[in-house]
One Martini backbone bead per residue (centre of mass of N, CA, C, O) as a GRO file, in nm:
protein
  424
    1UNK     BB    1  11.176  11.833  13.282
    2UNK     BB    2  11.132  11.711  12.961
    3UNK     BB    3  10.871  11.470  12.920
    4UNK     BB    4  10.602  11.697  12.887
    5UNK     BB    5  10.788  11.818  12.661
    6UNK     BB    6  10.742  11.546  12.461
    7UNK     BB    7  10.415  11.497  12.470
    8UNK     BB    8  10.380  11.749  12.309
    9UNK     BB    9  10.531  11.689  12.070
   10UNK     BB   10  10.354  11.449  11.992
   11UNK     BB   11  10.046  11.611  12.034
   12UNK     BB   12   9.967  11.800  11.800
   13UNK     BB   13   9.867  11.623  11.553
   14UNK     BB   14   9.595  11.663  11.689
   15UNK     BB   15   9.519  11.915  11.630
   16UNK     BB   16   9.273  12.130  11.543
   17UNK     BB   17   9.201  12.274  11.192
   18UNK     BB   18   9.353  12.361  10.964
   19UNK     BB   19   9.421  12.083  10.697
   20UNK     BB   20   9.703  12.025  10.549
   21UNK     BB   21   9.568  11.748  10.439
   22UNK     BB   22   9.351  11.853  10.234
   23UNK     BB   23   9.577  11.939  10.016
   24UNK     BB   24   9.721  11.926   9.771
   25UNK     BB   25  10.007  11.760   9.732
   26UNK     BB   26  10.123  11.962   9.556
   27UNK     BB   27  10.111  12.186   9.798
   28UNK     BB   28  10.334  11.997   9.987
   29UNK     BB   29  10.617  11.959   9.878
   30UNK     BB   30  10.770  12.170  10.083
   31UNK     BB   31  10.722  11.972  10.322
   32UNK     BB   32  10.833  11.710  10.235
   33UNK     BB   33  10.989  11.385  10.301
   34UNK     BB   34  11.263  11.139  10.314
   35UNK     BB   35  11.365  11.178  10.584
   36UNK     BB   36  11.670  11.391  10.522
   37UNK     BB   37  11.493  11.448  10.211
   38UNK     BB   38  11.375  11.574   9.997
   39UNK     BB   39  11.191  11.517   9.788
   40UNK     BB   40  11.168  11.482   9.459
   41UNK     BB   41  11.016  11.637   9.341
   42UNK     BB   42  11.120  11.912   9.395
   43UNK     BB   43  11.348  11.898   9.271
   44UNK     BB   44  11.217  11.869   8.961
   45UNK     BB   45  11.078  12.139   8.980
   46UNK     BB   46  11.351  12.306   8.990
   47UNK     BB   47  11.431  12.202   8.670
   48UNK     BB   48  11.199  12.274   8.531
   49UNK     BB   49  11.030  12.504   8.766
   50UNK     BB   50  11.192  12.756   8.977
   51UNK     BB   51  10.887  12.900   8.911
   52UNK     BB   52  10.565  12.810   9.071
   53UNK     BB   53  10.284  12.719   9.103
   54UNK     BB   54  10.030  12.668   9.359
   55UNK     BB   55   9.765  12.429   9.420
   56UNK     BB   56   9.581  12.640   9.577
   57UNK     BB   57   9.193  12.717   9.733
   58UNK     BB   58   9.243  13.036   9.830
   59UNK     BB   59   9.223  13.248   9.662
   60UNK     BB   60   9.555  13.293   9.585
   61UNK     BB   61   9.856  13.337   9.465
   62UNK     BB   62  10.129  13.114   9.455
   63UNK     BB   63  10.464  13.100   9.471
   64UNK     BB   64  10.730  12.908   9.396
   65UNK     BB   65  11.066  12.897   9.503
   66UNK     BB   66  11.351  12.675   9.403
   67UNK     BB   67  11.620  12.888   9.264
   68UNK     BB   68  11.828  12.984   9.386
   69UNK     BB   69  11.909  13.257   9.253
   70UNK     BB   70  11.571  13.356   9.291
   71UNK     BB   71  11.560  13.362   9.597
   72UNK     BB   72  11.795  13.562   9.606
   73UNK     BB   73  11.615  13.776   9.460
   74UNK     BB   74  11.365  13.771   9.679
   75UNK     BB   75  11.502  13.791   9.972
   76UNK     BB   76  11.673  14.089   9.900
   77UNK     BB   77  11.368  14.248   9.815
   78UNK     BB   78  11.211  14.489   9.989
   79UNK     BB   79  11.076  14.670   9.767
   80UNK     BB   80  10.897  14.441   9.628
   81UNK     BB   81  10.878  14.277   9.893
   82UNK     BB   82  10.648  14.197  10.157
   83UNK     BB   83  10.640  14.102  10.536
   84UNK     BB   84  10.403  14.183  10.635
   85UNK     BB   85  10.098  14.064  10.778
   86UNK     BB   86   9.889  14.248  10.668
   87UNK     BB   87   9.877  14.033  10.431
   88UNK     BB   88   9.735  13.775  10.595
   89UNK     BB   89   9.471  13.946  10.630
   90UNK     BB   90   9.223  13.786  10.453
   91UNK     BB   91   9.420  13.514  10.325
   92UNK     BB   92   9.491  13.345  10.626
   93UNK     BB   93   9.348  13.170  10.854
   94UNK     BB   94   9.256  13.382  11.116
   95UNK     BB   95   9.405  13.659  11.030
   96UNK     BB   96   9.497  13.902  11.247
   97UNK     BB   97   9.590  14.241  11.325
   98UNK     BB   98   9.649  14.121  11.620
   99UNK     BB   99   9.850  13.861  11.586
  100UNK     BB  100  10.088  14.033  11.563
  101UNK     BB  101  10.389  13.967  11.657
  102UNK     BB  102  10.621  14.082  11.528
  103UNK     BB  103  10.919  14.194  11.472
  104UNK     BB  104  11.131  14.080  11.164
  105UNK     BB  105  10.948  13.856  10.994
  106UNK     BB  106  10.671  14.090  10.968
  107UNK     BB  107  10.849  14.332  10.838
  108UNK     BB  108  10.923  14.638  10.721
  109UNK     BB  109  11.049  14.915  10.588
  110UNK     BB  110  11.170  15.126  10.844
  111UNK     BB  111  11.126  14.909  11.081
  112UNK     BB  112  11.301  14.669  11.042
  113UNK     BB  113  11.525  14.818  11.077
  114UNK     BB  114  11.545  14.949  11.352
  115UNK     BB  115  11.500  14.700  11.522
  116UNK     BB  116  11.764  14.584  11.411
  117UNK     BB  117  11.990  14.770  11.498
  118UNK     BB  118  11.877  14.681  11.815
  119UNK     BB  119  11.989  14.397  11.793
  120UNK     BB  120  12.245  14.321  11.639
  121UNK     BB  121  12.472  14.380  11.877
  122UNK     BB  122  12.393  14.130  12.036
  123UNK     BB  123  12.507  13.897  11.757
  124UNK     BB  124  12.791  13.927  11.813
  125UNK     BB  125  13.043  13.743  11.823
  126UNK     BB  126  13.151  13.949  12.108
  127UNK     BB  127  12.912  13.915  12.285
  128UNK     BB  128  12.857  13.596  12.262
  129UNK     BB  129  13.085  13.499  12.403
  130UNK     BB  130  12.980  13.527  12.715
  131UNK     BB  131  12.799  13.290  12.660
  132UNK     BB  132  12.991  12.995  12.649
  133UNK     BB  133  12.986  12.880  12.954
  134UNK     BB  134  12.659  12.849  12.953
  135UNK     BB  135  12.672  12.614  12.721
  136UNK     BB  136  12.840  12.421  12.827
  137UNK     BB  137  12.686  12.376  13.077
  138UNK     BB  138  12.434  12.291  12.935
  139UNK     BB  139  12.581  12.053  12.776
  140UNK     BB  140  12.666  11.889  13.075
  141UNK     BB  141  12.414  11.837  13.194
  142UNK     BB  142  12.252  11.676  12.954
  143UNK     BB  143  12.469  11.435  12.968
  144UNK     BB  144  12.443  11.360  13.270
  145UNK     BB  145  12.173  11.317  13.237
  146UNK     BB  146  12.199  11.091  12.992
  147UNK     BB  147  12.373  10.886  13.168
  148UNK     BB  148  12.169  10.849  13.397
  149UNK     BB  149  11.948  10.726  13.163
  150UNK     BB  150  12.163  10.494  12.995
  151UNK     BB  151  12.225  10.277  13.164
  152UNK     BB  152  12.243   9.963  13.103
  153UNK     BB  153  12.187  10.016  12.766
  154UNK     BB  154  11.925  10.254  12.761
  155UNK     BB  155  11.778  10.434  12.635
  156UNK     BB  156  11.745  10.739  12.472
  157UNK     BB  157  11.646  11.045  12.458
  158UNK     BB  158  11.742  11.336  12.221
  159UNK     BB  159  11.548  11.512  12.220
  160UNK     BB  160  11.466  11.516  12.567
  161UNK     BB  161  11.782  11.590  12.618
  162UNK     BB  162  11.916  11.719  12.419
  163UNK     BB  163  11.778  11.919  12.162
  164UNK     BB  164  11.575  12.076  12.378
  165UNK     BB  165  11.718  12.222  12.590
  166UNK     BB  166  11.964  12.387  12.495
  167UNK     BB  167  11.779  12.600  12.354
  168UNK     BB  168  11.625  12.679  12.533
  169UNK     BB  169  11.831  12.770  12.769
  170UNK     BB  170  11.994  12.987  12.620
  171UNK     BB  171  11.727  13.149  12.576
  172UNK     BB  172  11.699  13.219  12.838
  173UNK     BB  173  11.948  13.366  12.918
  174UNK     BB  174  11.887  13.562  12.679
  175UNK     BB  175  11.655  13.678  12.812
  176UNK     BB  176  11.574  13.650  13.118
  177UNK     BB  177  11.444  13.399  13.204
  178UNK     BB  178  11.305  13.258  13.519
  179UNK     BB  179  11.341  12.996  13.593
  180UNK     BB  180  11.040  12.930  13.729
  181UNK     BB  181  10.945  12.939  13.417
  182UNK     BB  182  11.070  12.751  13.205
  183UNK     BB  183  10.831  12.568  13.154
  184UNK     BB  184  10.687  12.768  12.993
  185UNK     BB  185  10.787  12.846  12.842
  186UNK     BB  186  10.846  12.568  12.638
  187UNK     BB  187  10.583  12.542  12.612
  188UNK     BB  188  10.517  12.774  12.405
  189UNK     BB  189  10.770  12.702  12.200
  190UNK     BB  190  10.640  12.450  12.086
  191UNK     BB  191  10.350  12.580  11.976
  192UNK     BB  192  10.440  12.714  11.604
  193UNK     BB  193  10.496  12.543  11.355
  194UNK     BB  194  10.269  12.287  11.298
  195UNK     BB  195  10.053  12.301  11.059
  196UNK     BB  196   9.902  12.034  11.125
  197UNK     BB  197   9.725  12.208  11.366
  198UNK     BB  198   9.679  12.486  11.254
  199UNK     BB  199   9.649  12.823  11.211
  200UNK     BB  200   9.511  12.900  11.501
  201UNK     BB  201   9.698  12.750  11.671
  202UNK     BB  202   9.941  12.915  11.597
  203UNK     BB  203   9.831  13.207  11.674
  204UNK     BB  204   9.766  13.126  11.984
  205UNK     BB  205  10.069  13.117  12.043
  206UNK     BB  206  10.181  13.367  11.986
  207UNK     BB  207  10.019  13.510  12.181
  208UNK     BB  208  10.084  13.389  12.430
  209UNK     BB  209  10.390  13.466  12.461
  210UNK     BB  210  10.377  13.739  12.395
  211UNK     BB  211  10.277  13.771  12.667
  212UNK     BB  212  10.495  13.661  12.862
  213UNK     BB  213  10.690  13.847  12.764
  214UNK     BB  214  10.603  14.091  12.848
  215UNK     BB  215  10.630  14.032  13.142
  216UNK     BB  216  10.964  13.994  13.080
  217UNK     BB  217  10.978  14.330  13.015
  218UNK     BB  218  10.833  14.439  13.267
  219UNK     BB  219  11.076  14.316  13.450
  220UNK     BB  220  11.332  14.470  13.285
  221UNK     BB  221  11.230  14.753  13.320
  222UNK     BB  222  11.277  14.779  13.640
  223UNK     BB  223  11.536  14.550  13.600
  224UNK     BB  224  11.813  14.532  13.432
  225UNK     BB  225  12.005  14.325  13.281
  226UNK     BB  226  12.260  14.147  13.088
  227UNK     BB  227  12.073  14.080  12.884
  228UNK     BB  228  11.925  14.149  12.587
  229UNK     BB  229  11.687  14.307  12.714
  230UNK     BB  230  11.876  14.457  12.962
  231UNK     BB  231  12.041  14.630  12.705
  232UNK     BB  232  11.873  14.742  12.548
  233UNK     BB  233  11.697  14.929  12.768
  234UNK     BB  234  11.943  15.080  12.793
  235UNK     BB  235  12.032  15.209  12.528
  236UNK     BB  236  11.666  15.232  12.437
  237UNK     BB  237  11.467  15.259  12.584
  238UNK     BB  238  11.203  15.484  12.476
  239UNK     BB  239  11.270  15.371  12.173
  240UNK     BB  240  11.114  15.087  12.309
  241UNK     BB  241  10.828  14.914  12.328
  242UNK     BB  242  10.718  14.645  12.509
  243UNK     BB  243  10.590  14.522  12.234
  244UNK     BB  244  10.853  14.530  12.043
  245UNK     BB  245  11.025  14.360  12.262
  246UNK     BB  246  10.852  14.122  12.248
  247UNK     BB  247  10.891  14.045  11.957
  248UNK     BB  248  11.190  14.045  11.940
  249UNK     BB  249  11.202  13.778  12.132
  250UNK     BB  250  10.997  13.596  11.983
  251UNK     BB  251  11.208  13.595  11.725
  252UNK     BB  252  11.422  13.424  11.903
  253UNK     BB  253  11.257  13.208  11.932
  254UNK     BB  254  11.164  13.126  11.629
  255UNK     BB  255  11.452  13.086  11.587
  256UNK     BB  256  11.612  12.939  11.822
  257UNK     BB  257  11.470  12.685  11.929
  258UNK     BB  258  11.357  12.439  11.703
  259UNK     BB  259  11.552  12.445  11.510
  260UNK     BB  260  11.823  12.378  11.667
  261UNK     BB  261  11.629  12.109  11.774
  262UNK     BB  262  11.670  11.991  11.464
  263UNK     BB  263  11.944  11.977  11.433
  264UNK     BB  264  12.059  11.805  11.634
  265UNK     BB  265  11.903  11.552  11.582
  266UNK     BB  266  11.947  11.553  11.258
  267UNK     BB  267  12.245  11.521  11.281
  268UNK     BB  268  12.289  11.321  11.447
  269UNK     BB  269  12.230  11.127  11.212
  270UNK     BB  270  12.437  11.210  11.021
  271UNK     BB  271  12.685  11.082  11.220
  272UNK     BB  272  12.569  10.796  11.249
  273UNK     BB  273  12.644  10.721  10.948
  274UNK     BB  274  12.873  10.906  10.934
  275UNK     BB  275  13.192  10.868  10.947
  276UNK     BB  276  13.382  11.079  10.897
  277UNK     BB  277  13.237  11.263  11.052
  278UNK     BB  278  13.259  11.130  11.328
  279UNK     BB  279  13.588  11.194  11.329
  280UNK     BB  280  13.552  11.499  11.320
  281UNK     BB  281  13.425  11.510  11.601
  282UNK     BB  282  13.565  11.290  11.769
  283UNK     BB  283  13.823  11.516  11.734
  284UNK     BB  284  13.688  11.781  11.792
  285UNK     BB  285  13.601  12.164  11.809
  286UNK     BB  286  13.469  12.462  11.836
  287UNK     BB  287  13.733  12.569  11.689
  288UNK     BB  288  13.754  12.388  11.474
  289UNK     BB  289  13.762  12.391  11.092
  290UNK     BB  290  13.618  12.080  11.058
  291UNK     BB  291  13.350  12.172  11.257
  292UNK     BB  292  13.269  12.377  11.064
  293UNK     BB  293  13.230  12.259  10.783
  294UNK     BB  294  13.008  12.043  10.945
  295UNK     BB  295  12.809  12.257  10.982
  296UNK     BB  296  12.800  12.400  10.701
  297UNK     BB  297  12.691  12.157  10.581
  298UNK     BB  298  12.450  12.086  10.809
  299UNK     BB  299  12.273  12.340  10.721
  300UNK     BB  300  12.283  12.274  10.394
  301UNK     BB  301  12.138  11.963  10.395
  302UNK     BB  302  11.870  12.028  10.565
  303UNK     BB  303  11.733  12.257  10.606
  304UNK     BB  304  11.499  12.302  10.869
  305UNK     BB  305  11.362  12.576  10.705
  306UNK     BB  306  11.178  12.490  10.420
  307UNK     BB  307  11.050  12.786  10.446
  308UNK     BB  308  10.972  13.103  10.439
  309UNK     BB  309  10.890  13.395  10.462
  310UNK     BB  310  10.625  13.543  10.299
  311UNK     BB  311  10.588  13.697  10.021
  312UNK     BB  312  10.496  14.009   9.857
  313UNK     BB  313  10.398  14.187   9.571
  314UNK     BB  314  10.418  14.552   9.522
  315UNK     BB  315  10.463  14.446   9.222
  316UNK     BB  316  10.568  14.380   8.926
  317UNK     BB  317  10.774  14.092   8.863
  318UNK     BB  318  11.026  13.938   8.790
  319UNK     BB  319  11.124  13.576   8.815
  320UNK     BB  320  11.267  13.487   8.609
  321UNK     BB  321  11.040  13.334   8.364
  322UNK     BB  322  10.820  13.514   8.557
  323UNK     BB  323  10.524  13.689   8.609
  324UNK     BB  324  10.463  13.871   8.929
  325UNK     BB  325  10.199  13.992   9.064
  326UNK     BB  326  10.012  14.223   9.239
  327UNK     BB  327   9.961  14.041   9.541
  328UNK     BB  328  10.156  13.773   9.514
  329UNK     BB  329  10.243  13.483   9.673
  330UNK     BB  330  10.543  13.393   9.810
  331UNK     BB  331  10.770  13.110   9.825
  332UNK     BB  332  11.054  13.020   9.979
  333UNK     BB  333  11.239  12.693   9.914
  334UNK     BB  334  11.537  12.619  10.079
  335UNK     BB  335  11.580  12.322  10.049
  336UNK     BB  336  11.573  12.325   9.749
  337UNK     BB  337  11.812  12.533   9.683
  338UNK     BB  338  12.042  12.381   9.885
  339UNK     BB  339  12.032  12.192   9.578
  340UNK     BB  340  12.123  12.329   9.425
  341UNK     BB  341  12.430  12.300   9.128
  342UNK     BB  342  12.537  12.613   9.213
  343UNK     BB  343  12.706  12.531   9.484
  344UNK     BB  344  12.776  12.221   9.354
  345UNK     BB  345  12.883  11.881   9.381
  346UNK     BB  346  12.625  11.649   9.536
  347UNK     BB  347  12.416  11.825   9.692
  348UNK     BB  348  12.228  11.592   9.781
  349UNK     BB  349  12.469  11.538   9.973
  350UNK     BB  350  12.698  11.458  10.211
  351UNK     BB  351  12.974  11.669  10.300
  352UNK     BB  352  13.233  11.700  10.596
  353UNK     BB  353  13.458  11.871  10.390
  354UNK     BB  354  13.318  12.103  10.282
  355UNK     BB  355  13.333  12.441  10.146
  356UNK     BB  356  13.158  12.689  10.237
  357UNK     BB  357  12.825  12.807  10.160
  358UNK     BB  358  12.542  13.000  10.039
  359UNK     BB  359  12.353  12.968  10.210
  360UNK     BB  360  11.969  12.918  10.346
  361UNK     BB  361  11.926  12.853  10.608
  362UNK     BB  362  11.944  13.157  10.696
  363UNK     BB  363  11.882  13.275  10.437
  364UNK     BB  364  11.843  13.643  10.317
  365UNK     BB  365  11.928  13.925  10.359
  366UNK     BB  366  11.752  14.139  10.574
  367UNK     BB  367  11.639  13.835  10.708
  368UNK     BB  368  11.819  13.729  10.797
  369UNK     BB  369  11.927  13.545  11.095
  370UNK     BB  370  12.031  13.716  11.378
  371UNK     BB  371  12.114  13.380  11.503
  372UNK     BB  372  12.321  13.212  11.343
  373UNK     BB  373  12.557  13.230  11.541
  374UNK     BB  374  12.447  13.124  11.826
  375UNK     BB  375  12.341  12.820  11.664
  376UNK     BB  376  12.674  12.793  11.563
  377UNK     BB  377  12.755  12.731  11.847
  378UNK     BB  378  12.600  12.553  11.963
  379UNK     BB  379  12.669  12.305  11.746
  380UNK     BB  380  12.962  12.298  11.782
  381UNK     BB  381  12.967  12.240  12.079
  382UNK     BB  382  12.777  11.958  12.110
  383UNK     BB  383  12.875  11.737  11.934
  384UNK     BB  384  13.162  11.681  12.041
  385UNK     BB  385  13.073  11.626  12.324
  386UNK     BB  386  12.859  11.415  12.273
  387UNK     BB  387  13.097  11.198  12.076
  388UNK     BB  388  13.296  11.199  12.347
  389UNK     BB  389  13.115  11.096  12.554
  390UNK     BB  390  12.956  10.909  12.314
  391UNK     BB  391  13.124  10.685  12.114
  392UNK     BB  392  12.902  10.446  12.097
  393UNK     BB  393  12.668  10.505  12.008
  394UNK     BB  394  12.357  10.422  11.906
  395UNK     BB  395  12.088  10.365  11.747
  396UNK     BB  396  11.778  10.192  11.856
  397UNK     BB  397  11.618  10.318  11.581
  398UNK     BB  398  11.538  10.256  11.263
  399UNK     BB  399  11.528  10.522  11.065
  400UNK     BB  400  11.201  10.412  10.928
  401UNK     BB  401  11.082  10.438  11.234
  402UNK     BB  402  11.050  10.672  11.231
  403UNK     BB  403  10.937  11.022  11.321
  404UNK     BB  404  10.786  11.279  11.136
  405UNK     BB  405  10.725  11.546  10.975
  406UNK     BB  406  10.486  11.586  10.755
  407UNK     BB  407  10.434  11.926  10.797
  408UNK     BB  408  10.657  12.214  10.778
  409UNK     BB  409  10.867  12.453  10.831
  410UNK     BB  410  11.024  12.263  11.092
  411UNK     BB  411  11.196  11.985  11.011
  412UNK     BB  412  11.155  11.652  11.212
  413UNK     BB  413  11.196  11.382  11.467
  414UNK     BB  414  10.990  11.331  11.755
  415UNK     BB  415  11.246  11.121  11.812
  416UNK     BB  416  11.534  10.955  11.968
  417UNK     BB  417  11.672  10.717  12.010
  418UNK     BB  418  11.935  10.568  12.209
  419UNK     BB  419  12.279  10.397  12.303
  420UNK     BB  420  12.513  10.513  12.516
  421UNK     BB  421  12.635  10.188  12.616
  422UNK     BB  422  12.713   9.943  12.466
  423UNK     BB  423  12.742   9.644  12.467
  424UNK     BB  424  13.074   9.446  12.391
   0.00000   0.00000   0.00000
């Protein structure tokens, strides 16, 4: 089911388009990483100016803001900062005010709190509780389906068996998207992310999935099914028009199914690496209080989001101790930030036993991802299943020879081998 999207998914880097590989390395440094490391530069610019000037040859102004502080300043400020898309029509290659995908991360108040207040009680976790059987389920096919292709010693692709299915699937469910669909569905999905594609590249995926999501908004319209489109539509009917509806879909599509496929994929490697890790999962449940900690710790040490949705500045405004000019791109990066030494100590490091951070993996403020608790379902229910069916496991290829993307919103692996039956 999921070969020819393991194959999109490697063959992306190819398409062409606006290339940010043409620009200077310095403007580079939010996307780079070094295994599953922000690159040592972040740091650096971090500790020295944690808002900084990005060195960008489009005619606008971008700062970078990399100091935890300073970040959830600029995040939870919806009065001075805006998220509206109309801001990179004529400032970002390609974008059209037909473009706009919709949904909650290109919107402002009062439009963005009306749409959050109609998504908002779908995410409540008594309402996803109801989710919890659909996700072992699909957890439970997808280790069959690798037990089944890793007999006899075989590498098994845990992207493609493991990583992209679950959250794929999960989010089918959540939308009630038709399974006859969910190929389709799927490639969507992948086509949306990887900045060195193109500018161009990543709008016109955004737009084709938006047709797609209209087409299950206008089926779910004639019949309302149990799931999050066919609640709202009975809920808020004719208070949530077609367009809106698909919007508020594509943003659970954008936020809910590659970030929680780059967790588990780059998780796996940090629980196969970390022995503490490995024993508190393969001894742990999705309700266990200690695989809690090593969710909320691996989500603030990978921070798979390495830079949150642009801002403009509506006003002069100070940030730290930069004046920001009106119309002014802000770039909150989450990954420098969730590595500040204002969090406790050895950020740098992964701790499977850290207490629960304010980290920034998803966020801050009113944008805050409203699909986060969904998320860390995901991963609580996934991790201990996959170590408890597959204790010998152990990666197939040394980590240094793996493929990382590299230059991204959402930042990844492209393949991961794995043994998941060691010879004795």
């Amino acid at each position: 089911m999921t070969s020819w999207l393991t194959r999109l998914y490697l063959a992306r880097a190819s398409r062409r388009g606006f290339d940010l590989e043409k620009l200077p390395e310095a403007a580079l440094v939010p996307l780079r990483r070094n295994g599953l490391d922000p690159v040592a530069e972040l740091g650096e610019i971090r500790r020295r100016e944690p808002v900084s000037k990005l060195p960008v040859p489009f005619g606008v102004t971008i700062w970078l803001v990399t100091g935890y502080a300073e970040a959830r300043a600029v995040l939870s400020d919806a009065k001075a900062f805006s998220n509206d898309f109309g801001n990179l029509v004529g400032k970002a290659p390609g974008a059209t005010a037909e473009q706009n995908p919709g949904g909650l991360g290109f919107a402002d108040p009062p439009h963005h709190t009306r749409l959050r207040k109609m998504l908002q009680p779908e995410f409540t976790a008594r309402r996803l509780k109801r989710l919890t059987p659909n996700i072992d389920a699909i957890i439970k096919r997808q280790l069959d389906e690798m037990d089944a292709a890793g007999k006899d010693g075989r590498p098994v692709d845990l992207v493609e068996h493991f990583a992209l299915p679950i959250p794929s699937l999960v989010i089918c469910d959540l939308l009630g998207v038709d399974y006859g669909r969910r190929d389709e569905f799927q490639r969507l999905a992948m086509q949306r992310f990887d900045l060195i594609g193109g500018t161009m590249g990543t709008l016109g995926a955004i737009s084709e999935s938006l047709e797609f999501l209209l087409g299950v908004v206008r089926e779910q319209r004639k019949n309302p099914g149990d799931d999050l489109l066919g609640m709202i539509i009975r809920e808020h009917g004719d208070d949530i028009d077609d367009r809106e509806l698909a919007g508020l879909a594509d943003g659970v599509l954008t936020g809910g199914f590659e970030t929680t496929a780059s967790m588990l994929a780059l998780g796996t490697m940090v629980v196969l690496r970390d022995p503490q890790a490995r024993e508190i999962v393969s001894n742990g449940s999705a309700d266990d209080p200690a695989v809690h900690r090593f969710v909320e710790e691996l989500l603030r040490y990978l921070t798979v989001v390495q830079v949150a949705f642009p801002r403009f500045a509506r006003e002069d405004i100070q940030v730290g101790d930069k004046l920001i000019k009106a119309g002014d791109m802000v770039v909150v990066s989450l990954s420098g930030a969730d590595r500040h030494e204002s969090l406790g100590e050895d950020m740098e490091k992964f701790d499977a036993t850290r207490e629960p951070t304010q980290h920034l993996a998803f966020g801050w403020g009113p944008h805050r991802c409203v699909g986060a608790e969904l998320a860390k379902m995901e991963l609580r229910a996934a991790f201990p299943a996959l170590l408890q069916r597959f204790p010998q496991m152990r990666l197939a290829t040394p980590e240094e020879e793996l493929e990382f993307r590299k230059a991204s919103i959402v930042y990844g692996v492209e393949s991961l081998p794995a043994v998941l039956h060691p010879a004795s």
